[in-house]
C-alpha positions as CSV (number, residue, x, y, z in Angstrom):
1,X,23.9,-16.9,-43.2
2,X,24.4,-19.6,-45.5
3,X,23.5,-19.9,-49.6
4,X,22.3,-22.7,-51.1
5,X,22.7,-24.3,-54.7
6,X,20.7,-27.4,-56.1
7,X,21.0,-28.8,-59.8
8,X,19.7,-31.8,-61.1
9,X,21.9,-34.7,-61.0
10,X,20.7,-38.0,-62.6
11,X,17.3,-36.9,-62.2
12,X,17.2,-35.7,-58.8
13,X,18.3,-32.8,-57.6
14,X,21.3,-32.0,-55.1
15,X,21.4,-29.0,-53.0
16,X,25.1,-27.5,-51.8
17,X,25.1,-25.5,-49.2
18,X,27.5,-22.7,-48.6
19,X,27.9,-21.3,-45.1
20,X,29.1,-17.4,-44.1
21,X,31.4,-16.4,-41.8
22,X,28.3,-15.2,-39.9
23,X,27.0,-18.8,-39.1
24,X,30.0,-20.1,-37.6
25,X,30.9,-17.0,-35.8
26,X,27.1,-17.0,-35.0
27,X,27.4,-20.5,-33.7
28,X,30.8,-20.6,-31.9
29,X,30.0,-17.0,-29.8
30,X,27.5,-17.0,-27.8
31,X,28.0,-13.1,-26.9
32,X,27.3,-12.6,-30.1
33,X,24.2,-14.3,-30.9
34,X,22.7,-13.3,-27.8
35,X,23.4,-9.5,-28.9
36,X,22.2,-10.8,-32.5
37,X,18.5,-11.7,-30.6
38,X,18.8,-8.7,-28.3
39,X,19.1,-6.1,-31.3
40,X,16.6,-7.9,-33.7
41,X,14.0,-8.2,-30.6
42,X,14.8,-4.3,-30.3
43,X,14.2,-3.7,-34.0
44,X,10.6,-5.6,-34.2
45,X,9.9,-4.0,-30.9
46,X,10.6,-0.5,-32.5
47,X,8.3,-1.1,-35.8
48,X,5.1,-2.3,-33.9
49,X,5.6,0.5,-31.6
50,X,5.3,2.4,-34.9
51,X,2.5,0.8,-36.6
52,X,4.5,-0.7,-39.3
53,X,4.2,-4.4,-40.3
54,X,5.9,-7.1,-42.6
55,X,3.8,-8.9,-43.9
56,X,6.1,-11.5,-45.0
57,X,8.9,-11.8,-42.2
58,X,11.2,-14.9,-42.3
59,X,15.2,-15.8,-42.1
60,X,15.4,-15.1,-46.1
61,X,13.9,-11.3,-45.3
62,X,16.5,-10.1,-43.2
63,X,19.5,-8.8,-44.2
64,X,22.7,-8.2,-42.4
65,X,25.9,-6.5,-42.8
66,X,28.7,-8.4,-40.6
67,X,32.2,-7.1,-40.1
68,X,34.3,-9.9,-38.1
């Protein structure tokens, strides 16, 4: 949802961050996040019923394809 940069400026270092169209659509819809939740909940709810487990599941691990 969002990329971040940091450099070193004068010794310390300075982070931009760069936000996608997903995090304000994200953030002004609420439709759309909740369906976000509803279909991710579904996902992980899918995979255990499977057996299969990430072992290392955060924000950074998913990926998403959005079409406005």
């Amino acid at each position: 949802m969002f990329e971040v940069k940091g450099e070193f400026y004068k010794g310390e270092r300075i982070y931009k961050v760069n936000h996608w169209q997903l995090y304000y659509s994200l953030r002004n819809t609420h439709s759309l996040i909740k369906d976000f939740i509803f279909r991710m909940s579904e996902a992980l709810s899918l995979f255990s019923r499977l057996g299969i487990v990430h072992a290392d599941l955060k924000p950074d691990n998913i990926l998403i394809d959005f079409d406005d």
